[in-house]
TORKOL-4160 file (C-alpha; in steps of 0.2 Angstrom, whole numbers, padded with zeros to 4 digits, m for minus):
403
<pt num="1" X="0000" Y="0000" Z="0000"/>
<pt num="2" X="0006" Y="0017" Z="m0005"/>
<pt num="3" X="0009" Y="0032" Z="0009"/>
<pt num="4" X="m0008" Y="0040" Z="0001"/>
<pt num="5" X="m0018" Y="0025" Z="0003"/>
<pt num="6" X="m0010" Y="0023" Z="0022"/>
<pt num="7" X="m0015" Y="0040" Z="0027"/>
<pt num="8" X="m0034" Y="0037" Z="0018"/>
<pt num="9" X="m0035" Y="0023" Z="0030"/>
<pt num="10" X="m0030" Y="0032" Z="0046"/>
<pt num="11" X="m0039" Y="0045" Z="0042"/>
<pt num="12" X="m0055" Y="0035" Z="0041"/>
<pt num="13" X="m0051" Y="0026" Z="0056"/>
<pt num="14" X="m0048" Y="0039" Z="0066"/>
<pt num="15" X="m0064" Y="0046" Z="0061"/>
<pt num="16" X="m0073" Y="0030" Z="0067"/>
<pt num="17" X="m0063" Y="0029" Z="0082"/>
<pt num="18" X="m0070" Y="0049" Z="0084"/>
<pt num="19" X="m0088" Y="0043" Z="0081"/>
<pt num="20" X="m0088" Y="0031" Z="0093"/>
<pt num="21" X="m0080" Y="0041" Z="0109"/>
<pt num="22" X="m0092" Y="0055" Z="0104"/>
<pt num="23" X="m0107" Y="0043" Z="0106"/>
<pt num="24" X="m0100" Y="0036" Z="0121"/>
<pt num="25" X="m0096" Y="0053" Z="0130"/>
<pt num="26" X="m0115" Y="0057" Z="0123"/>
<pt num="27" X="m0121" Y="0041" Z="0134"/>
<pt num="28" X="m0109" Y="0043" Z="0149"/>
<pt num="29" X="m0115" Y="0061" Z="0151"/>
<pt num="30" X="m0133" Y="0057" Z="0146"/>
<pt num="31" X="m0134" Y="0045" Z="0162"/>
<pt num="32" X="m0123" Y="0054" Z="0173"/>
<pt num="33" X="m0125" Y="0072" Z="0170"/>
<pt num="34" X="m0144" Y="0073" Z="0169"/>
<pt num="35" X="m0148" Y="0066" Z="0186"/>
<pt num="36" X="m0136" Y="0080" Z="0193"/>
<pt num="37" X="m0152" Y="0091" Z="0192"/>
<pt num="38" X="m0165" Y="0083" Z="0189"/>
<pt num="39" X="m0172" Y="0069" Z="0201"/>
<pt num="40" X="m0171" Y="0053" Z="0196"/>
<pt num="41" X="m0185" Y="0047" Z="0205"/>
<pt num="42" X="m0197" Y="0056" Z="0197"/>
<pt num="43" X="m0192" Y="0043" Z="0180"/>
<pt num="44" X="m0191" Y="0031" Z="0191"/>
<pt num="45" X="m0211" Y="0024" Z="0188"/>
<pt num="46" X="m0223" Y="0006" Z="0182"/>
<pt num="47" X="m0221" Y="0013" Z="0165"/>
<pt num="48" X="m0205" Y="0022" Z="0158"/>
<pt num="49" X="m0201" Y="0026" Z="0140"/>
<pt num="50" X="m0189" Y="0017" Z="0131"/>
<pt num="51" X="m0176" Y="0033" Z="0130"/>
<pt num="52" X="m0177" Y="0037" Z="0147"/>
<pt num="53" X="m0177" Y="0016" Z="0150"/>
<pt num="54" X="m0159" Y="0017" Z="0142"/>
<pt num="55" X="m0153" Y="0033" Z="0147"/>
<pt num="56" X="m0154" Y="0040" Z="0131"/>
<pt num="57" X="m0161" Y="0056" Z="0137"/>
<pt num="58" X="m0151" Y="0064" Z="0120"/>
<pt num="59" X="m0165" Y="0057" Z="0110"/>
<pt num="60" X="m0175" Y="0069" Z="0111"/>
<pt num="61" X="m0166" Y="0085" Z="0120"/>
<pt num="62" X="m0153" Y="0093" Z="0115"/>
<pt num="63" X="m0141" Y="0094" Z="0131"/>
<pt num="64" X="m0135" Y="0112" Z="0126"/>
<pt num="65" X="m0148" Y="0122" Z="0117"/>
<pt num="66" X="m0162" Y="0121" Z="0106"/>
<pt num="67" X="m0175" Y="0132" Z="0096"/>
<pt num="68" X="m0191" Y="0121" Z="0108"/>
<pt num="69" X="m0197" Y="0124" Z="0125"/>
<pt num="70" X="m0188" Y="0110" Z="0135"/>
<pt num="71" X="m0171" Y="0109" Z="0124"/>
<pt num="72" X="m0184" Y="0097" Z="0112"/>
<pt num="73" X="m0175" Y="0091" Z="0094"/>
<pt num="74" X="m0192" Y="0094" Z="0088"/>
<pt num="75" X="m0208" Y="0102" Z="0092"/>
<pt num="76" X="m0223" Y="0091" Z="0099"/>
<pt num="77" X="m0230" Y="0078" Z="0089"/>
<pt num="78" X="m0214" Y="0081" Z="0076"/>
<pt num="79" X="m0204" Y="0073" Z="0089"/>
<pt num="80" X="m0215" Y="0061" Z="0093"/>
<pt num="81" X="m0217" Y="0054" Z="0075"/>
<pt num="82" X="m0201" Y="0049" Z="0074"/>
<pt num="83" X="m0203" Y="0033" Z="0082"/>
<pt num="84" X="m0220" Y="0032" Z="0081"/>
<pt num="85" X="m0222" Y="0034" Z="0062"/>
<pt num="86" X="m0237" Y="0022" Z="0060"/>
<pt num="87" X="m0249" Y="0029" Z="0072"/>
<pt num="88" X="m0243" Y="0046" Z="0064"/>
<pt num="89" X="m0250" Y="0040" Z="0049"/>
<pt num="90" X="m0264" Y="0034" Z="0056"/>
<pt num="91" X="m0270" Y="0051" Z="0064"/>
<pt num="92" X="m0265" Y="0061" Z="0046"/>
<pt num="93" X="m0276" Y="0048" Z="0036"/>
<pt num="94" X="m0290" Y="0040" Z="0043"/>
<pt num="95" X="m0306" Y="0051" Z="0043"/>
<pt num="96" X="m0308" Y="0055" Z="0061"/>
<pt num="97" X="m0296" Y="0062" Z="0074"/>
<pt num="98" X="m0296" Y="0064" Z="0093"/>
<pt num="99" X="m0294" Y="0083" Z="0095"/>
<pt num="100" X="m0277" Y="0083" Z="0106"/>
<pt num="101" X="m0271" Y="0070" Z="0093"/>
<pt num="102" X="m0275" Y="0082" Z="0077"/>
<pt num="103" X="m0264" Y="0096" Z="0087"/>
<pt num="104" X="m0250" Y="0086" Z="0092"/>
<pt num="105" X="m0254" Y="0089" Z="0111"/>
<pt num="106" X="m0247" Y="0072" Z="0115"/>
<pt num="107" X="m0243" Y="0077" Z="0132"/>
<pt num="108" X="m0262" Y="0082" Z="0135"/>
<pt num="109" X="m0265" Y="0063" Z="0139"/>
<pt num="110" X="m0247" Y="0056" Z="0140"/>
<pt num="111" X="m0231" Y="0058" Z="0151"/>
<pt num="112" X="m0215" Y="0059" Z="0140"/>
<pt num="113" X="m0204" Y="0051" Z="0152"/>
<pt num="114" X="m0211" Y="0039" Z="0164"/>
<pt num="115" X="m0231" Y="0036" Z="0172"/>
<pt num="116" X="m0239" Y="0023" Z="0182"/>
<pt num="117" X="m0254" Y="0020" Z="0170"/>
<pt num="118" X="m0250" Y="0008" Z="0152"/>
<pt num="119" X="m0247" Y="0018" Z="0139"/>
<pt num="120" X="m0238" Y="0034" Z="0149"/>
<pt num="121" X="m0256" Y="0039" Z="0152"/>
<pt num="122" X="m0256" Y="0053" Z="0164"/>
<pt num="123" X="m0269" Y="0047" Z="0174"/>
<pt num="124" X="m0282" Y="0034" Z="0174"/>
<pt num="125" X="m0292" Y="0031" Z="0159"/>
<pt num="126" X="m0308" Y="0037" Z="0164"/>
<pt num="127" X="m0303" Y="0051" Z="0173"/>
<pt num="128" X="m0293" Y="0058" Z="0160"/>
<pt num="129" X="m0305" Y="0056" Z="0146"/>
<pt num="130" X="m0315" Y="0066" Z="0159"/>
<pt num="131" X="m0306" Y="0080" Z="0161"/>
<pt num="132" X="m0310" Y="0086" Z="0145"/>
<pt num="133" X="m0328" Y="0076" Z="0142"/>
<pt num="134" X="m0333" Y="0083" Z="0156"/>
<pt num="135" X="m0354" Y="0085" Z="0149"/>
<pt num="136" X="m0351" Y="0064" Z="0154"/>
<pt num="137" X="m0348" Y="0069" Z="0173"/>
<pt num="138" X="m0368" Y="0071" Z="0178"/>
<pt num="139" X="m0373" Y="0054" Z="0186"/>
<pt num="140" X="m0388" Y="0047" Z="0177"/>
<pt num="141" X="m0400" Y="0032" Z="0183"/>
<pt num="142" X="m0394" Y="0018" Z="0170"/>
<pt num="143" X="m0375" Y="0015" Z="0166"/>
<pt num="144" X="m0367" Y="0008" Z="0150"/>
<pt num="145" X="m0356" Y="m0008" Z="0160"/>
<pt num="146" X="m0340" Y="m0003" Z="0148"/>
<pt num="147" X="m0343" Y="0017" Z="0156"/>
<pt num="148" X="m0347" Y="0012" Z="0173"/>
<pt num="149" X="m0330" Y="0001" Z="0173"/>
<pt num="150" X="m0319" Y="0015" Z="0166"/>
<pt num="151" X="m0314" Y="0005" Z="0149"/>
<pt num="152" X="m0318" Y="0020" Z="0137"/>
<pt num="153" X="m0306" Y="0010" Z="0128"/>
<pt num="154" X="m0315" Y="m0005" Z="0123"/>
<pt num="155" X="m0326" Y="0005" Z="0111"/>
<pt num="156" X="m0317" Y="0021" Z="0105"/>
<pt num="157" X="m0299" Y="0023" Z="0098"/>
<pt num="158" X="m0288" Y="0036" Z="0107"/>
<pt num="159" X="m0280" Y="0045" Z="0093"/>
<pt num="160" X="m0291" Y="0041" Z="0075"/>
<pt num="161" X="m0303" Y="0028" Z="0069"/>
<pt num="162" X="m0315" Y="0029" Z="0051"/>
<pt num="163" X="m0329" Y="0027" Z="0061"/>
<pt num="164" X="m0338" Y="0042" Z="0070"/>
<pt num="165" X="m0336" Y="0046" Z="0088"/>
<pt num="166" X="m0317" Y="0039" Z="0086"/>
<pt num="167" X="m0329" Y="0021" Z="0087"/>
<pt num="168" X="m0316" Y="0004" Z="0084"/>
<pt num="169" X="m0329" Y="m0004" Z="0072"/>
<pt num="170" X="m0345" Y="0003" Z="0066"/>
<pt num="171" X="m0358" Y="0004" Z="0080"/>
<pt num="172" X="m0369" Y="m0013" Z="0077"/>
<pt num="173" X="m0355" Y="m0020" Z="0075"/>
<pt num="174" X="m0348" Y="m0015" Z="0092"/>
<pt num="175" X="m0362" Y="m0017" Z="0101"/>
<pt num="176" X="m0366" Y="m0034" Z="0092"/>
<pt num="177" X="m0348" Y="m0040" Z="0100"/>
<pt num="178" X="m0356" Y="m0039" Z="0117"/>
<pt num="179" X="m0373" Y="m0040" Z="0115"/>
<pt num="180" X="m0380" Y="m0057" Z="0107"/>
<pt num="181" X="m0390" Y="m0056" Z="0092"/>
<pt num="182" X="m0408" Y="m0066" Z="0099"/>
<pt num="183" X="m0424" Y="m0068" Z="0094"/>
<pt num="184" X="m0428" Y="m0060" Z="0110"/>
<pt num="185" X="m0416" Y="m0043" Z="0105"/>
<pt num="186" X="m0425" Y="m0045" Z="0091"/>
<pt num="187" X="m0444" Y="m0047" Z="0093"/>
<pt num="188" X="m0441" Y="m0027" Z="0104"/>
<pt num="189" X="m0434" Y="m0019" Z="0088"/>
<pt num="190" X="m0448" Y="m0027" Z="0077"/>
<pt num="191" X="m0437" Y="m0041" Z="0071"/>
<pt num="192" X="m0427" Y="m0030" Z="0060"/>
<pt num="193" X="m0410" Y="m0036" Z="0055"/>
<pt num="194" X="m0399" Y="m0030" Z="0069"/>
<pt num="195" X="m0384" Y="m0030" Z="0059"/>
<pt num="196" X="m0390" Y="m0014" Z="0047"/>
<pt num="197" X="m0398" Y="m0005" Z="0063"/>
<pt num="198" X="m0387" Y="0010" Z="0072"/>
<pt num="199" X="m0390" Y="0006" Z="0088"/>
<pt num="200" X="m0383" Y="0023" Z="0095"/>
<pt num="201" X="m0398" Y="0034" Z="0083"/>
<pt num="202" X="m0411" Y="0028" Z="0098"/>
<pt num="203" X="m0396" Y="0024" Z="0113"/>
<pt num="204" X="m0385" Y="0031" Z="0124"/>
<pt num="205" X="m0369" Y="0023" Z="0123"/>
<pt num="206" X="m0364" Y="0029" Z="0142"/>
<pt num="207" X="m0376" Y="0033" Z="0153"/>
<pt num="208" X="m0395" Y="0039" Z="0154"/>
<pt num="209" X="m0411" Y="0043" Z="0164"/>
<pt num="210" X="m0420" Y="0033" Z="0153"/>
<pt num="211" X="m0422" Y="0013" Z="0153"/>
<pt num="212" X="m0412" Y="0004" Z="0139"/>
<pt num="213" X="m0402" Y="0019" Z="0138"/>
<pt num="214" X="m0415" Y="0028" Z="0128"/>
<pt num="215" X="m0410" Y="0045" Z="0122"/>
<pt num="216" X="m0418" Y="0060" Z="0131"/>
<pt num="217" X="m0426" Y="0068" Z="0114"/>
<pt num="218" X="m0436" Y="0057" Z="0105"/>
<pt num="219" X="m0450" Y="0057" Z="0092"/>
<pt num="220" X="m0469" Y="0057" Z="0096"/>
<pt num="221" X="m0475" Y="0042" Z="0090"/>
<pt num="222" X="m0461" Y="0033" Z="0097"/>
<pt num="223" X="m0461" Y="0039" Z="0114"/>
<pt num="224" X="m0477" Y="0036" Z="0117"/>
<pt num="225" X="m0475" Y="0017" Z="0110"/>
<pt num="226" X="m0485" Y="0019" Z="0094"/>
<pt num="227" X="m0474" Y="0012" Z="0082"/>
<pt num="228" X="m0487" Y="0009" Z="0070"/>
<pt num="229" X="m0492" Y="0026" Z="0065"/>
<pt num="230" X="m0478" Y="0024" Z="0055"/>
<pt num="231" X="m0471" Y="0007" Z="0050"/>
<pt num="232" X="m0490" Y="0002" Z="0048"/>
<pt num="233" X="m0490" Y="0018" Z="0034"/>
<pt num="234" X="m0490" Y="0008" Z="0016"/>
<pt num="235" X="m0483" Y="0027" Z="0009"/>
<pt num="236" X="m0462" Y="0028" Z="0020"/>
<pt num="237" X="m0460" Y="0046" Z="0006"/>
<pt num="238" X="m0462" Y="0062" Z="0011"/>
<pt num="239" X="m0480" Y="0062" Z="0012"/>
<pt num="240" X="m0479" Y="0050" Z="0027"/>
<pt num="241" X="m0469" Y="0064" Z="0038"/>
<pt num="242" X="m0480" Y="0078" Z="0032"/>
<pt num="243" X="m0498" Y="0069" Z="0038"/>
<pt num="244" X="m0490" Y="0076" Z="0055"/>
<pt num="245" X="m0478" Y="0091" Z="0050"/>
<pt num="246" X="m0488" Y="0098" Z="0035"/>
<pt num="247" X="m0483" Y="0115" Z="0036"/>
<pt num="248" X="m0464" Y="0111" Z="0034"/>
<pt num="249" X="m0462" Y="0112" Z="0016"/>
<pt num="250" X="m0464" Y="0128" Z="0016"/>
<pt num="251" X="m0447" Y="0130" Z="0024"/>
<pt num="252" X="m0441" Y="0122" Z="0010"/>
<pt num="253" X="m0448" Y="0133" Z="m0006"/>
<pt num="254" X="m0433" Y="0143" Z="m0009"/>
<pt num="255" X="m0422" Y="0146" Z="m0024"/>
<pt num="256" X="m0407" Y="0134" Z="m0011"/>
<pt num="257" X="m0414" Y="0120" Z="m0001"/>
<pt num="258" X="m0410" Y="0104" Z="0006"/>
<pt num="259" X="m0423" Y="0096" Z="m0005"/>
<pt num="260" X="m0414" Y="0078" Z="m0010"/>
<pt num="261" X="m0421" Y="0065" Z="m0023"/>
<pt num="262" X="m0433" Y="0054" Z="m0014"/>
<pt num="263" X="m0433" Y="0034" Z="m0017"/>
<pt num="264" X="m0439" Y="0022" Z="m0007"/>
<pt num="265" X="m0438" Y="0032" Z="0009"/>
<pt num="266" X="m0443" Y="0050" Z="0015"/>
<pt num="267" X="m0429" Y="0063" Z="0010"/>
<pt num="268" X="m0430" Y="0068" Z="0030"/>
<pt num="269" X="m0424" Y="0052" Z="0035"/>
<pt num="270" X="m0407" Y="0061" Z="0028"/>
<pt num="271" X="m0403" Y="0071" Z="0043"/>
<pt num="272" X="m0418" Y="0065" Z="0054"/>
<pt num="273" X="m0421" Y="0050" Z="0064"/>
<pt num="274" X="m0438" Y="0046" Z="0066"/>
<pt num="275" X="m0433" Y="0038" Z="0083"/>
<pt num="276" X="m0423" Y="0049" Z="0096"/>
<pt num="277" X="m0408" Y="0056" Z="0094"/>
<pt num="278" X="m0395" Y="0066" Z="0106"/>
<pt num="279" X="m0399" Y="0082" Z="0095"/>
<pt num="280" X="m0412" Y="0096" Z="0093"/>
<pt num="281" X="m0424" Y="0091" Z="0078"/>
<pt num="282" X="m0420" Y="0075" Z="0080"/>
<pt num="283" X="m0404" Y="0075" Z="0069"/>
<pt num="284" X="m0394" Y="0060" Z="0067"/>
<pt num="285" X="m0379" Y="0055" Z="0076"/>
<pt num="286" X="m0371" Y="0067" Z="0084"/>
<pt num="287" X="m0365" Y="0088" Z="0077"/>
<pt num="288" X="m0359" Y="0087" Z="0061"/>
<pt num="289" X="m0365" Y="0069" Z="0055"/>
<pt num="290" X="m0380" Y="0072" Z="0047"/>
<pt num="291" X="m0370" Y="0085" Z="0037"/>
<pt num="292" X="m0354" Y="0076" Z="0034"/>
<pt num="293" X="m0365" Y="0062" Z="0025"/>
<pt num="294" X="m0365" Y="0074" Z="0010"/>
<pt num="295" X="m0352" Y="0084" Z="0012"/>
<pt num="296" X="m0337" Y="0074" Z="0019"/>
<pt num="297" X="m0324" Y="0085" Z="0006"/>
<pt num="298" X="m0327" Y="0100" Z="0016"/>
<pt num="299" X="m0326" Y="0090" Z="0032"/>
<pt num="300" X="m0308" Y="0085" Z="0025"/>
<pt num="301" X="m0304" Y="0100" Z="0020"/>
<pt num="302" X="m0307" Y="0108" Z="0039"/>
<pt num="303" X="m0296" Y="0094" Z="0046"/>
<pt num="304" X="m0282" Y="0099" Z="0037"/>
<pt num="305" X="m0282" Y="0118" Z="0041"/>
<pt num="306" X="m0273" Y="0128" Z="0052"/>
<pt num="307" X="m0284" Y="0139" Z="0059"/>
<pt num="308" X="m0303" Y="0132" Z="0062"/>
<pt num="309" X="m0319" Y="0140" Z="0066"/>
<pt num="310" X="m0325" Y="0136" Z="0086"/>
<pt num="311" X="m0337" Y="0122" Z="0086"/>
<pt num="312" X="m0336" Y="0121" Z="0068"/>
<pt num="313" X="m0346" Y="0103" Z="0068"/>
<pt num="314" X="m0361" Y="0113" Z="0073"/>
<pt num="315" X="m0365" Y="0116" Z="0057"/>
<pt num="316" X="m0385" Y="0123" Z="0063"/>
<pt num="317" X="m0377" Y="0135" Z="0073"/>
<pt num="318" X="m0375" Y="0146" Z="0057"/>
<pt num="319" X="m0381" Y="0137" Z="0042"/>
<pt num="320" X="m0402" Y="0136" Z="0037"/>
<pt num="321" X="m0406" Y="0117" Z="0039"/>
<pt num="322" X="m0420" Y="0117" Z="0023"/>
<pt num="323" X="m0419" Y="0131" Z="0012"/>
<pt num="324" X="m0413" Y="0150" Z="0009"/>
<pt num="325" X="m0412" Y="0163" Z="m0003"/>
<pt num="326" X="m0394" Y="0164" Z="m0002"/>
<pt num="327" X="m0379" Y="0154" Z="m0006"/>
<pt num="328" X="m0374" Y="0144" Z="0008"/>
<pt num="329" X="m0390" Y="0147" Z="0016"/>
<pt num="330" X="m0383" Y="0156" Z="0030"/>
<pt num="331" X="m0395" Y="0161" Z="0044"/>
<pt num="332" X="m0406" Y="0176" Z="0045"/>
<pt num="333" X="m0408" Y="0186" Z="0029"/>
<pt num="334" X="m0403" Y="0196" Z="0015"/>
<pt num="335" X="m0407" Y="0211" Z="0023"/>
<pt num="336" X="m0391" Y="0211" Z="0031"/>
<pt num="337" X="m0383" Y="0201" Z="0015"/>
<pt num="338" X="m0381" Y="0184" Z="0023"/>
<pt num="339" X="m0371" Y="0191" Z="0040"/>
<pt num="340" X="m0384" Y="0188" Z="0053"/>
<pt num="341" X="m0378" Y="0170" Z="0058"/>
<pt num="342" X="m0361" Y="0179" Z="0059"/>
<pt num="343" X="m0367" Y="0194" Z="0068"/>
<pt num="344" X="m0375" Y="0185" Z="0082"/>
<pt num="345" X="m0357" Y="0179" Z="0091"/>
<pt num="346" X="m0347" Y="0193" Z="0083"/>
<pt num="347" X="m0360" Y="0209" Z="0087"/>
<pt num="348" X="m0345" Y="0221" Z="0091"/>
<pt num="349" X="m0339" Y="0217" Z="0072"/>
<pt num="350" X="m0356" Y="0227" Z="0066"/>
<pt num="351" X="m0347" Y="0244" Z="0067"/>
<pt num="352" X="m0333" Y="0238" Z="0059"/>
<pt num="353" X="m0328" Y="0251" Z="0046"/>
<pt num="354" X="m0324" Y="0240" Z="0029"/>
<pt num="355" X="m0343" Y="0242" Z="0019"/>
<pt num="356" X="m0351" Y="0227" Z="0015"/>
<pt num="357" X="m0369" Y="0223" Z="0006"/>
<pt num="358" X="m0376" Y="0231" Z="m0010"/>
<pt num="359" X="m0366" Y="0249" Z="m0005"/>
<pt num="360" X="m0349" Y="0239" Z="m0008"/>
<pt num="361" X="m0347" Y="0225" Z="m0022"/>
<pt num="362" X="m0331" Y="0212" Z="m0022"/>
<pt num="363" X="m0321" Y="0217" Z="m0037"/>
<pt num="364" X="m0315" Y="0197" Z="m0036"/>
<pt num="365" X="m0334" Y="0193" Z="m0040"/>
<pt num="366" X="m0346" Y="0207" Z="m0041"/>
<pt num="367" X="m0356" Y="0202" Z="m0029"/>
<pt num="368" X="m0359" Y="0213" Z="m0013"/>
<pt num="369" X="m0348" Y="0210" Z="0001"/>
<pt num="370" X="m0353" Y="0201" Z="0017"/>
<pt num="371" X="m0341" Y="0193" Z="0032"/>
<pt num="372" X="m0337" Y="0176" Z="0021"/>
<pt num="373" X="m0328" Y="0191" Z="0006"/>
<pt num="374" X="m0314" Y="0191" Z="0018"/>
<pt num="375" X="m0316" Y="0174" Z="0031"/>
<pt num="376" X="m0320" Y="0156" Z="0028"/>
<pt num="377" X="m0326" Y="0150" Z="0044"/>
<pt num="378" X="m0334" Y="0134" Z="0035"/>
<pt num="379" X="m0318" Y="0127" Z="0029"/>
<pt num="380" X="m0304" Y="0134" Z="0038"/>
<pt num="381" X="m0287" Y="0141" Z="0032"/>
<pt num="382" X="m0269" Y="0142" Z="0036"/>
<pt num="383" X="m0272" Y="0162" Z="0042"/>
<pt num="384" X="m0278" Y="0168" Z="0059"/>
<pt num="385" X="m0295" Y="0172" Z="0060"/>
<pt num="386" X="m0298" Y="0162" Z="0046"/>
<pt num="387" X="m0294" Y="0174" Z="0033"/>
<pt num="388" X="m0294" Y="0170" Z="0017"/>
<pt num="389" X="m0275" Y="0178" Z="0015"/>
<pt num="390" X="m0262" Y="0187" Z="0027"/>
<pt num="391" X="m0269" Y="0202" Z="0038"/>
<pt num="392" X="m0255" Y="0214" Z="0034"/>
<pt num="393" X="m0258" Y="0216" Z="0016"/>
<pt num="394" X="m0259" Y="0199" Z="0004"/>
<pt num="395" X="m0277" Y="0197" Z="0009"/>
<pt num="396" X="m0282" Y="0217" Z="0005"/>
<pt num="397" X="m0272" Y="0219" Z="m0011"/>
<pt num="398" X="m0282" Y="0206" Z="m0019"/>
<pt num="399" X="m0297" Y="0220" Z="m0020"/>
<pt num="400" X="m0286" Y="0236" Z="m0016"/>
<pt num="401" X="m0270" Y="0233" Z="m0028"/>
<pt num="402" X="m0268" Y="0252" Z="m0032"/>
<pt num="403" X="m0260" Y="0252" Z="m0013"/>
């Protein structure tokens, strides 16, 4: 070997030689430096993470300085998702996602370094899922056996599921699993298959005041037991729900309505249950589901954004639920040009300065302007406020380009 190849060589093994005493200062620092300030008892739990496990506390902080809160590599769920790259995955992907989860507040329900619950849950199951559900606190007459025992677990996902309400199968399915499908089970549900029923349109799945875990609104007919008023009816169209609401098709002659193409079934039975319901008007499921049948791209589209409207499932807070004379159908009317529905949280915003209705037209469109010109409350959007562009100037130039 020639002197160039010799001094190649030493040179790459010295730099091997290098790596390898860096990593093991890293580690001989990492285990006996940390503990000089910080308590090792308080790692010292039933559960510990695997870095702190190993003494690897370099895993994720940075022992000298760093651009996050607590000398973190990363920030949040970034960090997290380095390891955990599956269930990252699964929360970005699958259709619904525990709030905390969607943030990247891992730390709302899990200890980073070490905890005395499985899965570095900060406290009991139960009581952490109540911390923030806490409209499940009031103590009702009848107990679901899964809520009463604390196993929230056994029926929802913690971080994201495809089914609603974070559910780990589709709701018959679930409840099937525990609850045998008998003549007997059958013969009270009018010996409809039990497999194509959603058990949760007419039961709580936690607790209730009711027997059978009945929900608290329910409709007429079957309240009162008289499931024949309906199921008896040879005509299940429209016609049958207006023998009893015949005035509410006027609600629904407007240029825009929630008018869908009947088939075999009433239209209503879109966004109503005709049994009870844990909603106003009886709507299916809970906030949101009715809507997000049909419009499950805007749904999407909310997930994904940065900035999101408060309590955007409530989509009756603000929207007309049968028909309007405006796009949208926003609440109230076009008197005040579609911003009533906006107007009834924000009242302050009425003496804003910016005109808006038939006094000030959007260049972009020429119609007259209203709150929705500049905010997209419905869909969300990576500015504050849900602005449809930056506040300092990229949104105002669109319409004021001479400034």
């Amino acid at each position: 070997m020639n002197s160039s190849g010799t001094i190649k060589t030493a040179v790459m093994l010295c730099s091997v030689l290098l790596m390898l005493f860096t990593a093991n200062m890293t580690c001989a620092a990492t285990k006996n430096s940390c503990y000089a300030c910080h308590d090792k008892a308080a790692f010292n739990k039933t559960v510990i993470h695997a870095p702190v496990a190993q003494q690897r506390c370099d895993q994720c902080h940075n022992p000298h300085l760093a651009r996050h809160e607590g000398l973190l590599h990363q920030k949040g769920a970034e960090l997290c998702a380095g390891c955990h790259a599956k269930l990252t995955k699964q929360i970005k992907t699958q259709q619904f996602t525990h709030q905390p989860a969607l943030q990247g507040q891992c730390d709302h329900c899990h200890n980073p370094h070490a905890a005395n619950q499985p899965h570095l849950l900060n406290d009991e199951p139960q009581p952490l899922c109540l911390s923030c559900h806490d409209n499940l606190r009031a103590a009702k007459k009848f107990v679901h056996a899964p809520f009463s025992q604390g196993e929230c677990s056994a029926c929802h996902n913690a971080h994201s599921s495809d089914n609603p309400m974070l559910l780990r199968s589709q709701a018959q399915q679930l409840c099937l699993s525990c609850h045998a499908n008998t003549s007997k089970l059958r013969t009270k549900h009018l010996n409809r298959d039990l497999g194509k029923i959603d058990c949760l349109e007419c039961h709580q799945p936690h607790q209730a005041d009711n027997k059978a875990l009945l929900r608290d609104i329910q409709h007429q007919p079957f309240q009162q037991g008289k499931c024949k008023t309906c199921h008896n009816s040879n005509n299940s169209s429209i016609d049958m729900c207006l023998t009893c609401h015949p005035n509410i098709m006027a609600s629904f002659n407007q240029p825009l309505n929630h008018v869908l193409p009947d088939s075999s079934t009433s239209f209503c039975f879109s966004c109503h249950t005709p049994h009870a319901s844990q909603q106003k008007g009886l709507l299916r499921g809970y906030p949101g589901e009715a809507c997000r049948s049909c419009h499950a791209g805007k749904f999407a589209q909310r997930k994904s954004s940065v900035h999101r409207h408060p309590n955007d499932k409530n989509c009756v807070d603000c929207h007309q639920l049968h028909g309007s004379s405006m796009p949208a159908m926003p609440k109230g009317d076009r008197q005040n040009n579609g911003d009533s529905s906006c107007l009834g949280c924000h009242e302050n915003h009425s003496n804003f300065s910016h005109p808006t209705g038939d006094k000030a037209h959007d260049p972009r469109n020429g119609k007259p302007m209203n709150c929705t010109s500049c905010h997209d409350p419905c869909n969300g959007t990576i500015y504050k406020y849900n602005l449809r562009g930056t506040s300092d100037k990229g949104l105002c130039i669109q319409c004021h380009a001479g400034y």
